[in-house]
C-alpha positions as CSV (number, residue, x, y, z in Angstrom):
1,X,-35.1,26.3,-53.2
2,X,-36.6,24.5,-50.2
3,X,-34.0,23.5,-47.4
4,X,-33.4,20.2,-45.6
5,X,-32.4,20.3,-41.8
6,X,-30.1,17.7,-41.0
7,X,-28.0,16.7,-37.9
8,X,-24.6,15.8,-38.2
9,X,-22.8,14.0,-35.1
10,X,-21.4,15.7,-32.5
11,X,-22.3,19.3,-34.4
12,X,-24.6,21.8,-34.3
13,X,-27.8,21.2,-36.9
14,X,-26.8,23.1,-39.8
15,X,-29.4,24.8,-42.3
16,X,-28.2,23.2,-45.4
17,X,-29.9,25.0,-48.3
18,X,-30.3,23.0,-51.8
19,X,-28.8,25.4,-53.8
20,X,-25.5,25.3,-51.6
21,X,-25.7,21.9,-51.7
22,X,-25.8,22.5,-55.6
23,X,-23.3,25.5,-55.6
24,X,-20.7,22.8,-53.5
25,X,-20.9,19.7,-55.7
26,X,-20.4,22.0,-59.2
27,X,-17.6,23.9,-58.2
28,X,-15.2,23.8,-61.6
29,X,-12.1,22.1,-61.1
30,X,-9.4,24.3,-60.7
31,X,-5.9,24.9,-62.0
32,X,-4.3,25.7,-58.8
33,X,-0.8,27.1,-59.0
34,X,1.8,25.8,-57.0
35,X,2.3,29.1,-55.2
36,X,-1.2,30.0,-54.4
37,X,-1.8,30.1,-50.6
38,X,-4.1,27.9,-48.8
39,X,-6.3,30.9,-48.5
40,X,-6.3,31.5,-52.2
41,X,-7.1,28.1,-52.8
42,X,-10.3,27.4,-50.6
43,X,-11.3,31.2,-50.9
44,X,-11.4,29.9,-55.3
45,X,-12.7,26.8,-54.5
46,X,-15.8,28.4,-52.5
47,X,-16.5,31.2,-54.8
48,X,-16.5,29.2,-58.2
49,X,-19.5,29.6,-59.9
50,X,-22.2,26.7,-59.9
51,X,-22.3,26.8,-63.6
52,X,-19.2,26.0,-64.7
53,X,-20.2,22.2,-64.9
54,X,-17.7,20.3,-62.3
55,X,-18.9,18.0,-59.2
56,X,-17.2,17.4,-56.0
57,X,-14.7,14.8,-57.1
58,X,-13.0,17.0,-59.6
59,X,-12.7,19.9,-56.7
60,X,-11.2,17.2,-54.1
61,X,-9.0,15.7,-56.7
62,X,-7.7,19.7,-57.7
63,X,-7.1,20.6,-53.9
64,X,-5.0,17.0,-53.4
65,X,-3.0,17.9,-56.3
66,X,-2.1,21.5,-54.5
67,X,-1.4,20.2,-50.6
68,X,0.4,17.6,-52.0
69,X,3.1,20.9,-53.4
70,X,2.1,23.0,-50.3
71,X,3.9,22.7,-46.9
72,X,3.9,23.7,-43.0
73,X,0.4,25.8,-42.4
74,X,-0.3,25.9,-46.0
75,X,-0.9,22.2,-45.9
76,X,-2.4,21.6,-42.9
77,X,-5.4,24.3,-43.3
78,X,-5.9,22.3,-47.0
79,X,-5.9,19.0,-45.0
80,X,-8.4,20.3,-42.7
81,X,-10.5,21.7,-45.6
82,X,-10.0,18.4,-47.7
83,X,-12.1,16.8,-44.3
84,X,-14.6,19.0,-44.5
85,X,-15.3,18.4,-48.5
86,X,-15.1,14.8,-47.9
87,X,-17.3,14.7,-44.8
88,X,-19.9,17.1,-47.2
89,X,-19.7,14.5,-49.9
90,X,-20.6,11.7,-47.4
91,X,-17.1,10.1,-48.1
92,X,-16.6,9.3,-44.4
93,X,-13.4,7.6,-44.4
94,X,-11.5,9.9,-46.2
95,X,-13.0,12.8,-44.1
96,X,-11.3,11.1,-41.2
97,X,-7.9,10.6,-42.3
98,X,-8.0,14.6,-43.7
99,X,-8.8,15.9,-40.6
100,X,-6.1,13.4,-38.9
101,X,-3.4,14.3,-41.1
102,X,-3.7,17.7,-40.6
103,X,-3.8,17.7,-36.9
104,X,-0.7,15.7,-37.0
105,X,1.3,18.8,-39.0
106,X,3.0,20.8,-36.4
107,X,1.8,24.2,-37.8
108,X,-0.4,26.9,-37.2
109,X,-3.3,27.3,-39.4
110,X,-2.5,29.1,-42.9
111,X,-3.1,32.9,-42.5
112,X,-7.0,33.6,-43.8
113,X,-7.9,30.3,-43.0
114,X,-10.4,28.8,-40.2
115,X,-8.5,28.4,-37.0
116,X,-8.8,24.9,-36.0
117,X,-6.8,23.6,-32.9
118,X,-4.9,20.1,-33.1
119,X,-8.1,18.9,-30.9
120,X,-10.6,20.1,-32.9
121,X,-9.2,18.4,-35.9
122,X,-8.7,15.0,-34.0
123,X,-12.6,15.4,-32.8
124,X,-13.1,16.4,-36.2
125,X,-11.6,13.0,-36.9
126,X,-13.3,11.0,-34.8
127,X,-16.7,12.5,-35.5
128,X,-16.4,11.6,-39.5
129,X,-14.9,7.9,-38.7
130,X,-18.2,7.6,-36.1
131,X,-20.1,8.8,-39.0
132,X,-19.1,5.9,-41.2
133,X,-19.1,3.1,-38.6
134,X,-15.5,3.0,-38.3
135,X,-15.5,2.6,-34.2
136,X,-12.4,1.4,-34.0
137,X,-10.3,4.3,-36.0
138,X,-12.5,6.7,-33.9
139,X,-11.1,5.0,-30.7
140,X,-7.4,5.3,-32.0
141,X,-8.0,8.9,-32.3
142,X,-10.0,9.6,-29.3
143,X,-6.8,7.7,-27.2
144,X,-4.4,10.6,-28.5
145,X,-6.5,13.3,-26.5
146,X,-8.3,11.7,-23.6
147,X,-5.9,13.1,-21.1
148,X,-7.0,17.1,-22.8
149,X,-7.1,19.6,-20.3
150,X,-9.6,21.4,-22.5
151,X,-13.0,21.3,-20.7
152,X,-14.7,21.1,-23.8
153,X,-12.7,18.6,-25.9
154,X,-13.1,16.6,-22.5
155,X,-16.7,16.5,-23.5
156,X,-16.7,15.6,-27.0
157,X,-14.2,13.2,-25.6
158,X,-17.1,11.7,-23.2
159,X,-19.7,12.0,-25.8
160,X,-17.9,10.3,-28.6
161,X,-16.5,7.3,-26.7
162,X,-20.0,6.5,-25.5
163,X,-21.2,6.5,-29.4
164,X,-18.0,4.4,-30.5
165,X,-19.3,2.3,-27.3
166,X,-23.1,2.2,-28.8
167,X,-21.2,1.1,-32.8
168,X,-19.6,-2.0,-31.0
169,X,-22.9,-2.8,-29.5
170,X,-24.4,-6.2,-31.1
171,X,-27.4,-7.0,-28.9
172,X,-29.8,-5.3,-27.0
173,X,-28.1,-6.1,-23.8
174,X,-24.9,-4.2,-25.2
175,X,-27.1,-0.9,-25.2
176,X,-27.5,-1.3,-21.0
177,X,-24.2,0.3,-19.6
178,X,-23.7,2.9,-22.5
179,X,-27.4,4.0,-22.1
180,X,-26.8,4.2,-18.1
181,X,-23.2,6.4,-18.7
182,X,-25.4,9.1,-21.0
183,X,-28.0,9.6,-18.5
184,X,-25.6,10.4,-16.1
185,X,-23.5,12.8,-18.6
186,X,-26.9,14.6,-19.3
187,X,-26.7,15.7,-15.3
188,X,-22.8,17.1,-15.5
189,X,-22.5,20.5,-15.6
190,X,-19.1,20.1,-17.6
191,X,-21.8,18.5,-20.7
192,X,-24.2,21.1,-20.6
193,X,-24.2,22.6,-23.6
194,X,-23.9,19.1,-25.3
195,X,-26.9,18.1,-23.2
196,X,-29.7,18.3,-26.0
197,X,-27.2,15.7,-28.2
198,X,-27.0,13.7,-25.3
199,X,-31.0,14.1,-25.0
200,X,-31.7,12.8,-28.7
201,X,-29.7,9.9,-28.9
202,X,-30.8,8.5,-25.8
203,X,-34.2,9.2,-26.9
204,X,-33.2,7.6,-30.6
205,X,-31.6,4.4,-28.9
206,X,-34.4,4.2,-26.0
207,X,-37.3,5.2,-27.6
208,X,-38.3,7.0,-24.4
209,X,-40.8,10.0,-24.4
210,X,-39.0,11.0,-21.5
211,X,-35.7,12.0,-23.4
212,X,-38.1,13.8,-26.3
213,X,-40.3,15.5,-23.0
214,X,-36.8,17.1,-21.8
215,X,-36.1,18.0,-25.2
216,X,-39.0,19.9,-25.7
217,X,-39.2,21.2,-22.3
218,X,-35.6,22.4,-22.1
219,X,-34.7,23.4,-25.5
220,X,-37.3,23.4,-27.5
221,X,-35.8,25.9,-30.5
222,X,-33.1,23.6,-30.6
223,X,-32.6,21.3,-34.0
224,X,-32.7,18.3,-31.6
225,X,-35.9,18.9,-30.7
226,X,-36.8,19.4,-34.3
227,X,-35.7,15.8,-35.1
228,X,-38.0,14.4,-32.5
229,X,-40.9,16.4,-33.6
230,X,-40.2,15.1,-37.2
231,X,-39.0,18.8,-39.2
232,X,-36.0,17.7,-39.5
233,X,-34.1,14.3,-40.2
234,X,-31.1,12.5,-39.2
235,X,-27.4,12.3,-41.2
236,X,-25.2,11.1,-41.1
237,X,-28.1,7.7,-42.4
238,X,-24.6,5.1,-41.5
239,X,-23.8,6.6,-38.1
240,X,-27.5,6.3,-36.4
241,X,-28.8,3.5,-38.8
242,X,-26.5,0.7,-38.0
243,X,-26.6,1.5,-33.7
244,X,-28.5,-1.3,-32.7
245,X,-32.0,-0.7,-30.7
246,X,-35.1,-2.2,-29.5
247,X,-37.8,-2.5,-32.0
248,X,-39.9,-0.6,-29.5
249,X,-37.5,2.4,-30.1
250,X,-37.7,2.3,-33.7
251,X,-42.0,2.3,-33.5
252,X,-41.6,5.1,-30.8
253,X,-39.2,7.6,-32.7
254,X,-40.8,6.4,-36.0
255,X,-37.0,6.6,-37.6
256,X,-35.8,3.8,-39.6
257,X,-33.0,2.1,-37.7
258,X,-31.3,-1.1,-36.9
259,X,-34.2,-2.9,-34.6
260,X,-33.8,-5.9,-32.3
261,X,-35.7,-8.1,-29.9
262,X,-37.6,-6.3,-27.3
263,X,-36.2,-5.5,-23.9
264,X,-35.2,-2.9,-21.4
265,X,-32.1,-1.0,-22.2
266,X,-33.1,1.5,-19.0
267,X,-32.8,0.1,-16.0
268,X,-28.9,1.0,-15.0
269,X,-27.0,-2.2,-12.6
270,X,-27.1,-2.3,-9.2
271,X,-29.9,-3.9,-7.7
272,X,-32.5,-1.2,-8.8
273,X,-30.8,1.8,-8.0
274,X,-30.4,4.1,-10.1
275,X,-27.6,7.1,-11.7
276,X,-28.2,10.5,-12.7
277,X,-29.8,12.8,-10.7
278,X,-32.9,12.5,-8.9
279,X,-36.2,13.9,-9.9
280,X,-37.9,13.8,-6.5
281,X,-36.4,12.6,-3.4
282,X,-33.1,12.7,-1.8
283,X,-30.7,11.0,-3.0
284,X,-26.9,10.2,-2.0
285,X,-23.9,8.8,-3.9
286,X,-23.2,5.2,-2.7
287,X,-20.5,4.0,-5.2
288,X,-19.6,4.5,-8.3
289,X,-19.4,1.9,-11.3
290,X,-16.9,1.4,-13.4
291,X,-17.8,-1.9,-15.1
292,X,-20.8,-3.7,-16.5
293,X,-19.8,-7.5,-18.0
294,X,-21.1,-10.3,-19.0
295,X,-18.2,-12.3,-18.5
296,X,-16.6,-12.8,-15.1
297,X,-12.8,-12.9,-16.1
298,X,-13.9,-9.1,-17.8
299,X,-15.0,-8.3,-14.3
300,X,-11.8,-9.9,-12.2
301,X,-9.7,-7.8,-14.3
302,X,-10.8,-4.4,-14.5
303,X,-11.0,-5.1,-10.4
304,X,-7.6,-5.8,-10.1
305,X,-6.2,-3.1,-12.2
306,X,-8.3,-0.6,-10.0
307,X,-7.1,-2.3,-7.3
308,X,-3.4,-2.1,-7.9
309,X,-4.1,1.4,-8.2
310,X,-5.1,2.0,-4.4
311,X,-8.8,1.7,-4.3
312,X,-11.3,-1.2,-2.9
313,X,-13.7,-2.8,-5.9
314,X,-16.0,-5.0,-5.3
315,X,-17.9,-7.4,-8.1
316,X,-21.3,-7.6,-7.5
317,X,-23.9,-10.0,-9.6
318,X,-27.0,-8.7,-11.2
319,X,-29.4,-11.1,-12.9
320,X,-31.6,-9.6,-15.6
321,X,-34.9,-10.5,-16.6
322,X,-33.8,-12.9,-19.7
323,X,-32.0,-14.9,-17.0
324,X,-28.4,-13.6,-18.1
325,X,-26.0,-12.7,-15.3
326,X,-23.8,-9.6,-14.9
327,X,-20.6,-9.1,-13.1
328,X,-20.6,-5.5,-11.8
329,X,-17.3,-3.5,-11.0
330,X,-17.8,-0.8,-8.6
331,X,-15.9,1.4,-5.6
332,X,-17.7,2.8,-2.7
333,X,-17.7,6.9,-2.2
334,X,-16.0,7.7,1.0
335,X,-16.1,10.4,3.3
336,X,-14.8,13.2,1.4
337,X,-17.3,12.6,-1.6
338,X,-14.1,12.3,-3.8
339,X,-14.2,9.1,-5.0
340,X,-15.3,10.1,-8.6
341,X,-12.1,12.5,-9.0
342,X,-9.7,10.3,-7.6
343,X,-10.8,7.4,-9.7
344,X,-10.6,9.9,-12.7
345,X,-6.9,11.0,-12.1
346,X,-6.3,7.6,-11.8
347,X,-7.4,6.6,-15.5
348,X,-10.9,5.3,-14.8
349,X,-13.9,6.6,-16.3
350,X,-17.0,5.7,-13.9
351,X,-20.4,7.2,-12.9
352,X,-22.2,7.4,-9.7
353,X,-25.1,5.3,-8.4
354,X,-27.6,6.7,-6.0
355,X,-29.9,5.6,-3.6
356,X,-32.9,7.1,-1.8
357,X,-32.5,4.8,1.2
């Protein structure tokens, strides 16, 4: 049977075959016994034979009935497999509470079972809630493991909170600061290997060919770059259909999405200077931003909080193009070129501006 590339958020593309597809959603539904291990539960449920005339539903419903009798490992690691059924079957909001359940059980995972961590799980979490819409949940869980001393949950971390950020958006204007706070992860070394994700949805939500030209340039045997050159299509559909874009994006990428009235969701704050990394020129770190509102108050507030903890913000005004004003939190790097780190250990996520002057 033919095979359908798809990309699921904040995963690798996966080769999903048909007849897997087939082989999953007709597994027989199973009289588990209440002292089969977790292992002997998924290892029947994933080597059932296609033909035996059950779908999906009758398999989840089968492995609820045995974690419900199973306890400590056992039911965590049929938790965590429950998420991944669920997520399979497109049945996002259940995925999400699987996966959170079972990184809430203080276990290790079953013996013969896939090793996830308590992060992975939450991420795992997060990731199926984003898939559905479900911002909010996903923020609840991402606030359980922001302070993760794992470099690469950190990331995921980064990643995800930018796409809850782009879910909330509801105008074109909303896209501005999340788009900014991407093109300046795509230049950490600490996102590098999530750097072709980062690339494709900036090139999704943008429409820019210059997101698809470092796709192709860079990693051009990725599935990323597969998406943009149209062999291989987007899932979760809820997930990248409801983030709001420009209509120019959707004629760009040519993918069927949310559009909106036409304007630039490029151009980062601060008086034409840009973040990220230079292409040509030398370039220095003049402050870093930590705040992009509409509303004043917004602005006044974050200030004082980063005030009260020890540094200098200053609220500058931008006024866009459509004649609506922004309020524009930033603190100035110093000396030591520490600003970034000190503002991190401090609780505040920011990214740098640069300037060629």
């Amino acid at each position: 049977m033919d095979c359908v590339r798809k990309f699921l958020p904040g995963r690798s593309f996966q080769v999903v075959c048909c007849l897997s597809i087939f082989f999953l959603c007709n597994i027989i539904g199973i009289q588990y016994l209440t002292a089969a291990s977790a292992a002997q539960i998924i290892a029947d449920a994933a080597d059932r034979s296609a033909t035996q005339g059950a779908d999906i539903a009758e398999v989840i419903t089968a492995v609820e009935s045995a974690a419900e009798s199973a306890s400590g490992s056992d039911k965590r690691s049929l938790y965590a497999f429950l998420g991944e059924l669920t997520e399979q079957a497109g049945m996002y909001n259940a995925a999400a509470k699987w996966y959170a359940s079972a990184a809430g059980i203080a276990a290790a995972p079953a013996s013969g079972t896939t090793a996830y961590t308590s992060e992975q799980l939450v991420l795992a979490a997060v990731r199926a809630a984003l898939s559905g819409g479900d911002y909010e949940t996903a923020d609840t869980y991402l606030a359980s493991i922001r302070n993760t001393r794992t470099e690469a949950t950190a990331a995921y971390v980064r990643l995800y909170t930018v796409w809850a950020w782009l879910c909330r958006a509801e105008t074109e204007e909303d896209l501005l600061e999340p788009v900014v706070l991407l093109t300046s992860y795509a230049d950490l070394p600490s996102m590098q290997n999530l750097r072709p994700v980062i690339y494709l949805t900036l090139w999704f939500v943008t429409g820019s060919a210059e997101w698809s030209g470092k796709l192709a340039g860079e990693f051009p045997d990725t599935p990323e770059a597969a998406v943009v050159s149209g062999s291989a299509e987007l899932v979760p559909s809820p997930f990248w259909y409801f983030l709001p874009r420009p209509e120019s994006a959707v004629l760009a990428t040519g993918v069927a999405g949310k559009g909106m009235d036409d304007t630039s969701v490029n151009s980062p704050a601060g008086g034409g200077q840009r973040t990220g990394t230079a292409a040509s020129g030398q370039e220095t770190i003049v402050r870093h931003q930590l705040g992009f509102f509409r509303n004043k108050e917004n602005a006044e507030r974050l200030a004082e909080r980063v005030r009260e903890a020890g540094f200098s913000p200053d609220i500058t005004e931008e006024t866009r193009s459509s004649g609506t004003v922004y309020f524009v939190v930033t603190v100035r790097e110093d000396a030591s070129g520490s600003v970034s780190l000190k503002l991190k250990n401090a609780g505040f996520e920011s990214y740098p501006v640069y300037s060629n002057e």
